[in-house]
MDAnalysis code that builds the backbone (N, CA, C; Angstrom):
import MDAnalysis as mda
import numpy as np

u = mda.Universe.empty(660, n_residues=220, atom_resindex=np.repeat(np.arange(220), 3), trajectory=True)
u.add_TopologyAttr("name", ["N", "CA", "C"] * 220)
u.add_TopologyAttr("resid", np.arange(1, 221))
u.add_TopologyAttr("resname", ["UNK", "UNK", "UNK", "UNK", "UNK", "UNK", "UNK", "UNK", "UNK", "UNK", "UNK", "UNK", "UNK", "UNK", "UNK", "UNK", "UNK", "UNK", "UNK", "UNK", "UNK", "UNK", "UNK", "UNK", "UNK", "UNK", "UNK", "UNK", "UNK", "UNK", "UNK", "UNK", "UNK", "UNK", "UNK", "UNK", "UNK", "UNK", "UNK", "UNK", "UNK", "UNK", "UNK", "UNK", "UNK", "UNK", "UNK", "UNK", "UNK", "UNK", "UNK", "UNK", "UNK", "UNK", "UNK", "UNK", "UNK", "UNK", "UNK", "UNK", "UNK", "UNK", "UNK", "UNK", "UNK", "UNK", "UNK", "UNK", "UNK", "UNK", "UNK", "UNK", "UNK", "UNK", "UNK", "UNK", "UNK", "UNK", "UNK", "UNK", "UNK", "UNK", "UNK", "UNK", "UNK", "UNK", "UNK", "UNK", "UNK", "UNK", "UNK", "UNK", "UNK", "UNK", "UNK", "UNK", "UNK", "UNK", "UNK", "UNK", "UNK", "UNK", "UNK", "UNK", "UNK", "UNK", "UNK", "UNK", "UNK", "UNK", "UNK", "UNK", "UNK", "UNK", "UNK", "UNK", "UNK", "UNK", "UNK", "UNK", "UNK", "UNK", "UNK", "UNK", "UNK", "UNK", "UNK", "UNK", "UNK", "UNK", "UNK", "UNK", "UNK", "UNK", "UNK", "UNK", "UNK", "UNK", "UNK", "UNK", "UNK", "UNK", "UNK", "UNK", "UNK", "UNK", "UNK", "UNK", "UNK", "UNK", "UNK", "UNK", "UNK", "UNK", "UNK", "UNK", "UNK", "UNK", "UNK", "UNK", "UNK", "UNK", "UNK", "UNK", "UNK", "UNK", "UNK", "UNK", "UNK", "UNK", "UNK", "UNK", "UNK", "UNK", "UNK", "UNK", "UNK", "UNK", "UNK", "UNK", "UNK", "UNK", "UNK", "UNK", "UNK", "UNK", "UNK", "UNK", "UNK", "UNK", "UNK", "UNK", "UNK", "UNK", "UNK", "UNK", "UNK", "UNK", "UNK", "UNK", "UNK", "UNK", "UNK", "UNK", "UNK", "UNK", "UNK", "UNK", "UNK", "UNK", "UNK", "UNK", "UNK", "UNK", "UNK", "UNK", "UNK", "UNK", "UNK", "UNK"])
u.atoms.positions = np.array([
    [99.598, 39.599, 177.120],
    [98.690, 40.748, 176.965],
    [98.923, 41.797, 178.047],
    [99.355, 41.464, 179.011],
    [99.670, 42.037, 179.954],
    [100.970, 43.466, 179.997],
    [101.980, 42.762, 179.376],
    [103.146, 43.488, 178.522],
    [102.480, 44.026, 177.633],
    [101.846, 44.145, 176.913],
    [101.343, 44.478, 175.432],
    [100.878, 46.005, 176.288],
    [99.812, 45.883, 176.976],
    [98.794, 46.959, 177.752],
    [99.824, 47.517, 178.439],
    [100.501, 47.444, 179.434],
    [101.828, 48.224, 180.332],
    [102.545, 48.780, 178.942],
    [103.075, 48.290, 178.139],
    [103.645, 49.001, 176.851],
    [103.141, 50.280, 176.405],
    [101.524, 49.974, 175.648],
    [100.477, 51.117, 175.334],
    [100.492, 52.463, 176.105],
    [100.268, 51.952, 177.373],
    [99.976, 52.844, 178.607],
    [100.835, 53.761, 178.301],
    [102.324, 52.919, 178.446],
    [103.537, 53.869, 178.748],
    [103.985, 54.661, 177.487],
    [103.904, 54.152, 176.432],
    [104.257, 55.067, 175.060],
    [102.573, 56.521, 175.433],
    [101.621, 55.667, 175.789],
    [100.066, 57.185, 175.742],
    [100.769, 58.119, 176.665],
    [101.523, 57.889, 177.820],
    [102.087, 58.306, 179.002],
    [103.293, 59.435, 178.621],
    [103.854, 58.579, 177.753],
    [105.331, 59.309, 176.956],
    [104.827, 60.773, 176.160],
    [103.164, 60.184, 175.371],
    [102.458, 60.905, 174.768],
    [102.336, 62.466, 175.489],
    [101.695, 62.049, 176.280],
    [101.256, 63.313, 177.241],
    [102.231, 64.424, 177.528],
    [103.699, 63.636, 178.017],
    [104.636, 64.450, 178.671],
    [105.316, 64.995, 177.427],
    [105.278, 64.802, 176.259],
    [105.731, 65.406, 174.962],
    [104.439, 65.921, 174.209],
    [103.688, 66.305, 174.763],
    [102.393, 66.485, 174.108],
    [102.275, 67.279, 172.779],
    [103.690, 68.240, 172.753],
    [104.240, 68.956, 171.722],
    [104.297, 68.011, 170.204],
    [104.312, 66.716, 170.926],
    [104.768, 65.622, 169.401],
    [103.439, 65.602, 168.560],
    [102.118, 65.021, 169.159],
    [101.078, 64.772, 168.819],
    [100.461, 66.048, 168.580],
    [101.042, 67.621, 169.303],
    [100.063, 68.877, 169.028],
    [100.427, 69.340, 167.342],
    [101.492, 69.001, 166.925],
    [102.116, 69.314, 165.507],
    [101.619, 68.590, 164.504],
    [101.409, 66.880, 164.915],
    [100.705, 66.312, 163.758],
    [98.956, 67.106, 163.649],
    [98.411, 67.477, 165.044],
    [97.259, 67.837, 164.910],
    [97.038, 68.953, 164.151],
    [98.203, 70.010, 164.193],
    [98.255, 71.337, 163.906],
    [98.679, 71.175, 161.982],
    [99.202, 69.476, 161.618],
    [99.841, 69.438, 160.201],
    [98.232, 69.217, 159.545],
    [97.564, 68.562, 160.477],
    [95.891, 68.120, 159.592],
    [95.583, 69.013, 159.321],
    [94.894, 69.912, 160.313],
    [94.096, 70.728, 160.410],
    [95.003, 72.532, 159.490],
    [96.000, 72.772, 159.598],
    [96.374, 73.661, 158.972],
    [96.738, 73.238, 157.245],
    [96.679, 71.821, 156.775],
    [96.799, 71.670, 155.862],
    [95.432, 71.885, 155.051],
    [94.113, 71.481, 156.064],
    [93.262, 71.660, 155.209],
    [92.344, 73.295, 155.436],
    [93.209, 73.907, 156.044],
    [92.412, 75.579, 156.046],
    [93.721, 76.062, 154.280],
    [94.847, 75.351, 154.771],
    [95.638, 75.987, 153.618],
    [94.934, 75.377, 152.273],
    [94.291, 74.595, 151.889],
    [93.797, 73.787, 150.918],
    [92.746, 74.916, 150.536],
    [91.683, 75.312, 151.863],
    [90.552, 76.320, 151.287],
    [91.080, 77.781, 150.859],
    [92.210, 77.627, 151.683],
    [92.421, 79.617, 150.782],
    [93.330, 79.241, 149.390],
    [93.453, 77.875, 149.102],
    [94.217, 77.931, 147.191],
    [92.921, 77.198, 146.243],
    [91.962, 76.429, 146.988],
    [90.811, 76.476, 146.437],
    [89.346, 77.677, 146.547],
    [89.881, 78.642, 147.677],
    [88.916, 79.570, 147.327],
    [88.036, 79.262, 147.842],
    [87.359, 77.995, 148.081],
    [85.888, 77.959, 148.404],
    [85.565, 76.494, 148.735],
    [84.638, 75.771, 148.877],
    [84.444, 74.348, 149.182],
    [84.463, 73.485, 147.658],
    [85.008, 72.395, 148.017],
    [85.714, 71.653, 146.042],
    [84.646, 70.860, 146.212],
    [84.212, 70.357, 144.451],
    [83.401, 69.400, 144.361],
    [83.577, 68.291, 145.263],
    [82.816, 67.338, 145.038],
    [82.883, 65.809, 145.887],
    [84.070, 65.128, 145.591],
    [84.470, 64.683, 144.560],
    [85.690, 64.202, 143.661],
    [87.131, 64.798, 144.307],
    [86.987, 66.040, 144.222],
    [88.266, 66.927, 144.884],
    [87.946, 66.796, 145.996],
    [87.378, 67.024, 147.422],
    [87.115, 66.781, 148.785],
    [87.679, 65.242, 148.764],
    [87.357, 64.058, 148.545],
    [87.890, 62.780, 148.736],
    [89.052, 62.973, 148.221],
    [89.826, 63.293, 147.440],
    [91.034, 63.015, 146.892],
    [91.697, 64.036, 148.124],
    [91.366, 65.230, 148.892],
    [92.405, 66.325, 149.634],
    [92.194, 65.171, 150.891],
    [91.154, 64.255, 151.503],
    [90.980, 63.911, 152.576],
    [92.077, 62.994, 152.442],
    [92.465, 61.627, 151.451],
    [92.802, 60.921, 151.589],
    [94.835, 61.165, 151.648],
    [94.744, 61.676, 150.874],
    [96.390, 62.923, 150.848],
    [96.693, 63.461, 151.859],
    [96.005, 64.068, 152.397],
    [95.876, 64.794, 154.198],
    [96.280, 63.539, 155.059],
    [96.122, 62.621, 154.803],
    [95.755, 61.900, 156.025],
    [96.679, 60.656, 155.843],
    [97.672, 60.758, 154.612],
    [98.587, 59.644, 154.231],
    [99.715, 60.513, 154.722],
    [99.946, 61.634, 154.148],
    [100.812, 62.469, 154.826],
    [101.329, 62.794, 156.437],
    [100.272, 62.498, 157.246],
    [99.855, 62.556, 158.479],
    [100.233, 61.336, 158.907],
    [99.792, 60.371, 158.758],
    [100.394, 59.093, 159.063],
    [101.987, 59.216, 158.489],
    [102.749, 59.224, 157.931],
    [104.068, 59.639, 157.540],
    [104.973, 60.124, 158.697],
    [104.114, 61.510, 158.862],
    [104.661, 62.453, 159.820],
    [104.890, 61.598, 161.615],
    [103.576, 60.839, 161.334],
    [103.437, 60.160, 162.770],
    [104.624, 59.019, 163.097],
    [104.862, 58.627, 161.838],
    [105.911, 57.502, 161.709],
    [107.130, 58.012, 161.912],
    [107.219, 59.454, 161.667],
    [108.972, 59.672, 161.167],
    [109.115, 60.224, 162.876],
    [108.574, 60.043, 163.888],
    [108.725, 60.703, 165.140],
    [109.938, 59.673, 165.956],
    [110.413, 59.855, 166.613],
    [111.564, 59.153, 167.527],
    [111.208, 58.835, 168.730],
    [110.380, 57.863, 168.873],
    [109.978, 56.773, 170.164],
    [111.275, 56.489, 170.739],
    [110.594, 56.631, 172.339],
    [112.157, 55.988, 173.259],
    [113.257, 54.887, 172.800],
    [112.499, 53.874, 172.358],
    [113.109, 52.867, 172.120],
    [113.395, 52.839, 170.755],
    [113.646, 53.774, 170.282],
    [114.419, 53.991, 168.764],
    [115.909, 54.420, 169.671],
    [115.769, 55.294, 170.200],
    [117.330, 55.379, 171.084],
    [118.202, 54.226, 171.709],
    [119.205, 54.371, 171.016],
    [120.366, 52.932, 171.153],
    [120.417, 52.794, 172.487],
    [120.744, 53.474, 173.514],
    [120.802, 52.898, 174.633],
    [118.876, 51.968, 175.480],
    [118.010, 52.906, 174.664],
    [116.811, 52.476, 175.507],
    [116.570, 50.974, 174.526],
    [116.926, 50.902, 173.130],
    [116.958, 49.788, 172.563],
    [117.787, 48.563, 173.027],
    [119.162, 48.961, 173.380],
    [119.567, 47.765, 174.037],
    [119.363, 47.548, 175.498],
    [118.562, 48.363, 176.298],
    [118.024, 47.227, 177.718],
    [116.732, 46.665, 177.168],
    [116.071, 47.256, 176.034],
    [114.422, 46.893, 176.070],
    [114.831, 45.374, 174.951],
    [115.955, 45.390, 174.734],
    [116.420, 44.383, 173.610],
    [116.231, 42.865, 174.577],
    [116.795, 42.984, 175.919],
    [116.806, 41.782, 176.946],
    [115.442, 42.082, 177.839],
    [114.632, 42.910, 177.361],
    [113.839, 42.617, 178.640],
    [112.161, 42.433, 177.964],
    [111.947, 43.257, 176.800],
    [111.137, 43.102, 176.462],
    [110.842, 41.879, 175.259],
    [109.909, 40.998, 174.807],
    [109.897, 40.280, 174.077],
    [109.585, 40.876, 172.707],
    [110.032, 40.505, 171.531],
    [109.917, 41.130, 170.233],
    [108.661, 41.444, 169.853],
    [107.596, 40.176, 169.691],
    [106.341, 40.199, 169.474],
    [105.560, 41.095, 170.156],
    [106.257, 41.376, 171.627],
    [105.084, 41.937, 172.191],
    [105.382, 43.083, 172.116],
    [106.677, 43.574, 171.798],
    [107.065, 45.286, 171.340],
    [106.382, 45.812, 170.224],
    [106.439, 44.926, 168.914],
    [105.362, 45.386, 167.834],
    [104.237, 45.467, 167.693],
    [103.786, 44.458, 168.491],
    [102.103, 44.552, 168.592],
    [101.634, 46.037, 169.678],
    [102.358, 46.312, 170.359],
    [102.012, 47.759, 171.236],
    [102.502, 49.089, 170.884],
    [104.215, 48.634, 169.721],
    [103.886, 49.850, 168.573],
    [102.907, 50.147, 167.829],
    [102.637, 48.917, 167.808],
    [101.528, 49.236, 165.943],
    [100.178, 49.506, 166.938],
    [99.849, 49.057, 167.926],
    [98.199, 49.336, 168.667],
    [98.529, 51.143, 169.242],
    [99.869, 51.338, 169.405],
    [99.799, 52.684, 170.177],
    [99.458, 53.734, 168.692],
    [100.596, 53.017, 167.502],
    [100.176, 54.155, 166.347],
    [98.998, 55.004, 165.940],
    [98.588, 53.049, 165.919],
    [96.276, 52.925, 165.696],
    [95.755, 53.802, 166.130],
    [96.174, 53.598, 167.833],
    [95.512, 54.660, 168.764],
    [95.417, 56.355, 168.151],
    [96.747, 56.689, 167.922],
    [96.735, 58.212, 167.684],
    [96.689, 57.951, 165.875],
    [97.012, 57.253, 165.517],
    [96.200, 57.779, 163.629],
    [94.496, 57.730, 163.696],
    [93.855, 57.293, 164.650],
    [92.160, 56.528, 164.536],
    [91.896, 58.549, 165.192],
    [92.706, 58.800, 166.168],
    [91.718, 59.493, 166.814],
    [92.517, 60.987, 165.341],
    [93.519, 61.115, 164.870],
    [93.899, 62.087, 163.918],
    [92.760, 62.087, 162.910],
    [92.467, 60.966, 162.680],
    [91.405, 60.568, 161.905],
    [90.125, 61.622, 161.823],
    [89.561, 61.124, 162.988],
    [88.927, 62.349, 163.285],
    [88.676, 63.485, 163.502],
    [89.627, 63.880, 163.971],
    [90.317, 65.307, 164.545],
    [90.293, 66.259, 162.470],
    [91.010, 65.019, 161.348],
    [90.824, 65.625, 160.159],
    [89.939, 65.693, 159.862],
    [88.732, 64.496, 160.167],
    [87.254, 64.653, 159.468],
    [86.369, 65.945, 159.702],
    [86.539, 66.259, 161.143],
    [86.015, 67.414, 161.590],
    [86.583, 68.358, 160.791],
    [88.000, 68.128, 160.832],
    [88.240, 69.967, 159.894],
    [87.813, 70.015, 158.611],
    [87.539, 69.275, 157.670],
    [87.100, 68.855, 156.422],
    [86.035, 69.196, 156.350],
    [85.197, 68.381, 157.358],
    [83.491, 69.107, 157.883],
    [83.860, 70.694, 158.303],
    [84.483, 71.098, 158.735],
    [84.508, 72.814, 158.946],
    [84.789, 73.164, 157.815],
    [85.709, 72.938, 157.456],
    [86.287, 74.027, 156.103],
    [86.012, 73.446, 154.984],
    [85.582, 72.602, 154.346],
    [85.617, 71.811, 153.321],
    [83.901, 71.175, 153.304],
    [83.209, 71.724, 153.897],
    [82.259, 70.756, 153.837],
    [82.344, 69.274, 154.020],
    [80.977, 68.922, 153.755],
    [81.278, 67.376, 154.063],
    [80.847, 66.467, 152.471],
    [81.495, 67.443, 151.789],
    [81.610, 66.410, 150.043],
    [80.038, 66.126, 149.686],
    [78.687, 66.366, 150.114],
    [77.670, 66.144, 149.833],
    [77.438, 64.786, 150.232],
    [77.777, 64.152, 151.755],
    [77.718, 62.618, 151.950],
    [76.357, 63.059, 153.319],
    [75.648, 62.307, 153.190],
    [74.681, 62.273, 154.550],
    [75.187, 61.668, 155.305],
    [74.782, 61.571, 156.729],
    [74.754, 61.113, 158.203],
    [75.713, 59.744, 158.151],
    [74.817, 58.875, 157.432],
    [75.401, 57.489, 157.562],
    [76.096, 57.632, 156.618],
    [76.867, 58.374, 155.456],
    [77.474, 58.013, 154.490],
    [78.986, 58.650, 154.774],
    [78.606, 59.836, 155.840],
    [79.572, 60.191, 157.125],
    [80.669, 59.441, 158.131],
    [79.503, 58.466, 158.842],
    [80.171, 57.735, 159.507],
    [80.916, 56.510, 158.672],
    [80.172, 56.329, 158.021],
    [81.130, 55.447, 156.639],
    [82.123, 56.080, 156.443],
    [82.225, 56.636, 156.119],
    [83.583, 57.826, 155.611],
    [84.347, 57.635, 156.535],
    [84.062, 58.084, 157.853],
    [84.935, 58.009, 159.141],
    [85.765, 56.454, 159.689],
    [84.795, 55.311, 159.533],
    [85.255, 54.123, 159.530],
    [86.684, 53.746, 158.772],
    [86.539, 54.166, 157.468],
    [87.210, 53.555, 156.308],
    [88.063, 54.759, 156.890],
    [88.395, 55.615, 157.100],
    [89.455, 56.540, 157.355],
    [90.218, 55.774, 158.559],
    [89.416, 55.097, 159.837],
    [90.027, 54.408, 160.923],
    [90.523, 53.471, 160.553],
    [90.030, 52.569, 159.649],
    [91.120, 51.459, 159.053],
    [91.775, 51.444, 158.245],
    [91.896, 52.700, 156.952],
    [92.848, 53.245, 156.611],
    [94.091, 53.645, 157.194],
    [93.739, 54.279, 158.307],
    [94.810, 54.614, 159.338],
    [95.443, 53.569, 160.372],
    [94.483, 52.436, 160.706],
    [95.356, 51.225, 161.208],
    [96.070, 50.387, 160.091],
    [95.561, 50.357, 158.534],
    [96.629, 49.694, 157.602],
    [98.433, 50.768, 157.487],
    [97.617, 51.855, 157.543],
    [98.700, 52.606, 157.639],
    [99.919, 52.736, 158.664],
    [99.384, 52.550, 160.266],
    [100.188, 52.445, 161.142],
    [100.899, 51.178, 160.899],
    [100.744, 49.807, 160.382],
    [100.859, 48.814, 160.529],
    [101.892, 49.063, 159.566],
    [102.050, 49.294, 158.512],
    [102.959, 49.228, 158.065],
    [104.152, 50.185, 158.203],
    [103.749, 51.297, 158.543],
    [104.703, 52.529, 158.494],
    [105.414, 51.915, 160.382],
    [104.740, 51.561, 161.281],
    [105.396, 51.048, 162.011],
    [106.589, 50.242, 161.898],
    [106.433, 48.976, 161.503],
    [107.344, 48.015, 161.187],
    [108.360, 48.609, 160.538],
    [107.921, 49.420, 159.102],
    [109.248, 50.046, 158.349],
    [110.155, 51.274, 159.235],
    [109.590, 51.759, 160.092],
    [110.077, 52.914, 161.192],
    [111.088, 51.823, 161.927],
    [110.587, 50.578, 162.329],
    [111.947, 50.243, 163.150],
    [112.666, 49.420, 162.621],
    [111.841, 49.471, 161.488],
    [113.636, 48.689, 160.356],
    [114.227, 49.933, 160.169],
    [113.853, 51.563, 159.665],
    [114.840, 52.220, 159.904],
    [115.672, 52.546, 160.588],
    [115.085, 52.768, 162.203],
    [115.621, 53.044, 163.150],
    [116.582, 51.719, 163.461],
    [116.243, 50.695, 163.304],
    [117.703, 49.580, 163.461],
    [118.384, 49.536, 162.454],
    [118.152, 50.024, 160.872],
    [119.141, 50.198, 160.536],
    [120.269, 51.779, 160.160],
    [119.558, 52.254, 161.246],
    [120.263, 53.707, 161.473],
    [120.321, 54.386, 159.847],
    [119.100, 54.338, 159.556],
    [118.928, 55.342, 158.181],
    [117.984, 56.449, 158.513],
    [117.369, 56.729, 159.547],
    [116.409, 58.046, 159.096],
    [115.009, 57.462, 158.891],
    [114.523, 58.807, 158.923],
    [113.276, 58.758, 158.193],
    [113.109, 58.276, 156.147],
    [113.913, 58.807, 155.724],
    [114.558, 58.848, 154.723],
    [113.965, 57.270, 153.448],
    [114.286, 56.184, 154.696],
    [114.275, 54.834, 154.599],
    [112.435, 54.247, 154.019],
    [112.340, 54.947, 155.456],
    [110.931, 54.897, 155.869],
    [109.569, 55.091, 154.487],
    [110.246, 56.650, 154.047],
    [109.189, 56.919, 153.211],
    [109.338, 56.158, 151.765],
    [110.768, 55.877, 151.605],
    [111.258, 55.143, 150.133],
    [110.370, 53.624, 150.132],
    [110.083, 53.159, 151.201],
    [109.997, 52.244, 151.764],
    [108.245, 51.941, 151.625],
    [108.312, 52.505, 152.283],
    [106.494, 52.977, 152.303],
    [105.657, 52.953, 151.760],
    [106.197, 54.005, 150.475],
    [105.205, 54.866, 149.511],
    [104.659, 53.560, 148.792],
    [105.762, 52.611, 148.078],
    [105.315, 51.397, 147.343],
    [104.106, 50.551, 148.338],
    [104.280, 50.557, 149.021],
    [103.603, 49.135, 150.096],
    [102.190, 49.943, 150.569],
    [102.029, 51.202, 150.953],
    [100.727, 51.950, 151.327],
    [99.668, 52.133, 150.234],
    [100.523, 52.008, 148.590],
    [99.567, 52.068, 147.003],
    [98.253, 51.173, 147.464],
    [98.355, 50.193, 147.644],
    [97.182, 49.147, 147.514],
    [95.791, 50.054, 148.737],
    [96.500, 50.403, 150.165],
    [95.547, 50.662, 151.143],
    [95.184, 52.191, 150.249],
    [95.944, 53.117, 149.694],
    [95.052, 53.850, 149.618],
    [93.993, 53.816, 148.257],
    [94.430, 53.090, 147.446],
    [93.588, 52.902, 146.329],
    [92.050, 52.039, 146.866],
    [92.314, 51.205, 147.585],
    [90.951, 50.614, 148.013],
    [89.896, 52.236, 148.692],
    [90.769, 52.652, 149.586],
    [90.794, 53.797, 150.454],
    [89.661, 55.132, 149.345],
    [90.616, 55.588, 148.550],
    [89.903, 56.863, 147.436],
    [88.828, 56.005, 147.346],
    [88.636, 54.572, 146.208],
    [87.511, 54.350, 145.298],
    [86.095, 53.856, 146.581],
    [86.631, 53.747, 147.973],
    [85.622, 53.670, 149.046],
    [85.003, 55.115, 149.334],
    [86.177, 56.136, 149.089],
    [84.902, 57.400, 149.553],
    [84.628, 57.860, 148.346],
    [85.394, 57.956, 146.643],
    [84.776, 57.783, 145.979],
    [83.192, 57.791, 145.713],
    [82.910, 56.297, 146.061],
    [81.633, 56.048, 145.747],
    [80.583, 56.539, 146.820],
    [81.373, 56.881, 148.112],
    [80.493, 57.125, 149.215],
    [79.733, 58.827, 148.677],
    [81.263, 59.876, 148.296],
    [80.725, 61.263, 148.110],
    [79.890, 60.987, 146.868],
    [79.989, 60.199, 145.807],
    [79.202, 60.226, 144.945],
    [77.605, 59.920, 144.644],
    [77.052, 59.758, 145.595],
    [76.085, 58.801, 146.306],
    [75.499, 57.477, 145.948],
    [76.620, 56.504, 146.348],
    [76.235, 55.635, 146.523],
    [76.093, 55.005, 148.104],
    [75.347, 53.589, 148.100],
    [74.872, 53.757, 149.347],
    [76.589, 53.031, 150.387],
    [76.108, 52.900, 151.227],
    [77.228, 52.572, 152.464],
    [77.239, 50.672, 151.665],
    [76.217, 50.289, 151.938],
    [75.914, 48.804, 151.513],
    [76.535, 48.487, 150.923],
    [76.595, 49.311, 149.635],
    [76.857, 49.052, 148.272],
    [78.391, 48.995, 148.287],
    [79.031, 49.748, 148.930],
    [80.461, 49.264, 148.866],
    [81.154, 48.884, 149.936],
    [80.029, 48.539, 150.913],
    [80.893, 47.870, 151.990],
    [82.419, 47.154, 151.918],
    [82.529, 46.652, 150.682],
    [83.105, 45.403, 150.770],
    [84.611, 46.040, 150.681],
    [84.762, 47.045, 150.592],
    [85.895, 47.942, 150.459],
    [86.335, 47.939, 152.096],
    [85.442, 47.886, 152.792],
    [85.783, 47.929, 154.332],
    [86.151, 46.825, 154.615],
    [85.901, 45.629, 153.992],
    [86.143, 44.711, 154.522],
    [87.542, 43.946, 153.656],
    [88.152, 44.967, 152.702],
    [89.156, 44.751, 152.070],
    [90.508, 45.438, 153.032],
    [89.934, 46.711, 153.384],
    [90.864, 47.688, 154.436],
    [91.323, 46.754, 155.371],
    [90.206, 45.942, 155.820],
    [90.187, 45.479, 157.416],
    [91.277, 44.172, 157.399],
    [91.094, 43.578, 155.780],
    [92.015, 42.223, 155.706],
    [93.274, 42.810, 155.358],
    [93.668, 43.847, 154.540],
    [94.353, 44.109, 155.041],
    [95.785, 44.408, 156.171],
    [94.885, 45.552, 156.721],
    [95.373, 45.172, 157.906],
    [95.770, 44.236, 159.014],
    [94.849, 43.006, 159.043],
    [94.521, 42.388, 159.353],
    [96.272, 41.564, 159.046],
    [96.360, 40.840, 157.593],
    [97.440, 40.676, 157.048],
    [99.092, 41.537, 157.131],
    [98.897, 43.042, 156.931],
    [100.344, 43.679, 157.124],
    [100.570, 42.872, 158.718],
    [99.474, 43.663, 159.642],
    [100.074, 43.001, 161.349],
    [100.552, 41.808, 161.785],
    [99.844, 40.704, 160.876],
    [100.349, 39.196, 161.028],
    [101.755, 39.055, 160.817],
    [102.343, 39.711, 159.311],
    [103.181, 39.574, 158.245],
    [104.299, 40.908, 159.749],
    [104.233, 41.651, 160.164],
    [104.808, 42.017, 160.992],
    [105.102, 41.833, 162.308],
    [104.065, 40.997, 162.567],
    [104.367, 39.940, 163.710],
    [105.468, 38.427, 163.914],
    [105.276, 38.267, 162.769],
    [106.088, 37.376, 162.151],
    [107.666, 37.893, 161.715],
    [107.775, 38.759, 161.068],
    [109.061, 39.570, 161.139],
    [109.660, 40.055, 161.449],
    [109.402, 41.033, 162.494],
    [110.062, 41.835, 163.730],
    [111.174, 41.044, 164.576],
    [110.340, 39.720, 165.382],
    [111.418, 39.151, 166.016],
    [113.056, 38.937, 165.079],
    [113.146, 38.494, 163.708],
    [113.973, 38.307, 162.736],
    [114.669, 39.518, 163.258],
    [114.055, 40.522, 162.900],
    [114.833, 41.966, 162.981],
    [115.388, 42.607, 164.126],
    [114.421, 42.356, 164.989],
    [115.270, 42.426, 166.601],
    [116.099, 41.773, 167.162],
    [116.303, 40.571, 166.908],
    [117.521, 39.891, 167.080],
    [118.725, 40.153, 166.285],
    [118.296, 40.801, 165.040],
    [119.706, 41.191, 164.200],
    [120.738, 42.102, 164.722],
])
């Protein structure tokens, strides 16, 4: 755990001094959804608001994936190849992703709430919304991680990544829509909890299933 946290640190660290990386995904949310209100004209029903949030924010995770971490570079890959342990490299990719898709997360909800209204959801049907977007976005890192450094080891691109992806992310975002779905439609938080707790296994599952695989792949 110790490696895991010194890892985090240093990719949030990497963050900062490229701050340009993370200001573009912020600038892809947020300008995607002012561009959304000047071709819709005005604030979209409930139905259309959940369907632009969840599109916004799959896209975004994409973008976050297709970026070039140190250790995608062949030379920083082969010292971190002998020094760092496999398991503990993926588990501090996929927690650093979390980190910046959870807080993008928000950063979109707010602009949605500015420009888009907030789909006719109250207070708590809000923070519901916001939840299922955070574990949306950790199923999402979890996988778009792992497939990022099977691309990057197998020297294909981004390219790989999204071919790769698009099939395996279907399930998180379909749970994903029919959760805010029912939230903008008013139903209660209660009532479909169980959608959160589908996100969460999930995730829960891709990270295991990539914990388990990585080492395979780093040794290749």
């Amino acid at each position: 755990m110790t490696m895991v946290r010194f890892l985090i640190r240093h990719h949030l660290k990497m963050e900062l001094k490229s701050i340009h990386n993370v200001s573009s995904l912020v600038l892809f949310a947020i300008a995607s959804t002012y561009a959304t209100l000047q071709v819709i004209g005005g604030k979209p029903d409930p139905t259309t608001w959940n369907a632009i949030a969840w599109i916004i924010l799959m896209f975004t995770a994409f973008n976050s994936a297709s970026r070039v971490l140190p250790e995608d570079l062949t030379s920083v890959r082969a010292y971190m190849h002998w020094t760092v342990p496999p398991k503990v490299m993926i588990v501090a990719r996929t927690l650093h992703q979390s980190i910046i898709m959870s807080i993008l997360s928000c950063l979109l909800l707010f602009a949605l709430g500015l420009f888009l209204g907030s789909g006719n959801m109250g207070t708590s049907s809000i923070f519901g919304f916001l939840l299922g977007m955070i574990l949306t976005s950790i199923g999402l890192a979890s996988t778009l991680t792992l497939l990022s450094a099977l691309s990057a080891r197998a020297g294909a691109g981004y390219g790989l990544t999204t071919v790769l992806g698009l099939p395996l992310i279907i399930p998180i975002i379909m749970i994903s829509t029919s959760f805010g779905s029912d939230l903008v439609t008013g139903v209660a938080l209660g009532q479909t909890v169980q959608n959160l707790y589908y996100l969460g296994g999930l995730s829960i599952v891709i990270g295991v299933y990539g914990y388990i695989l990585f080492p395979y792949l780093w040794r290749s």
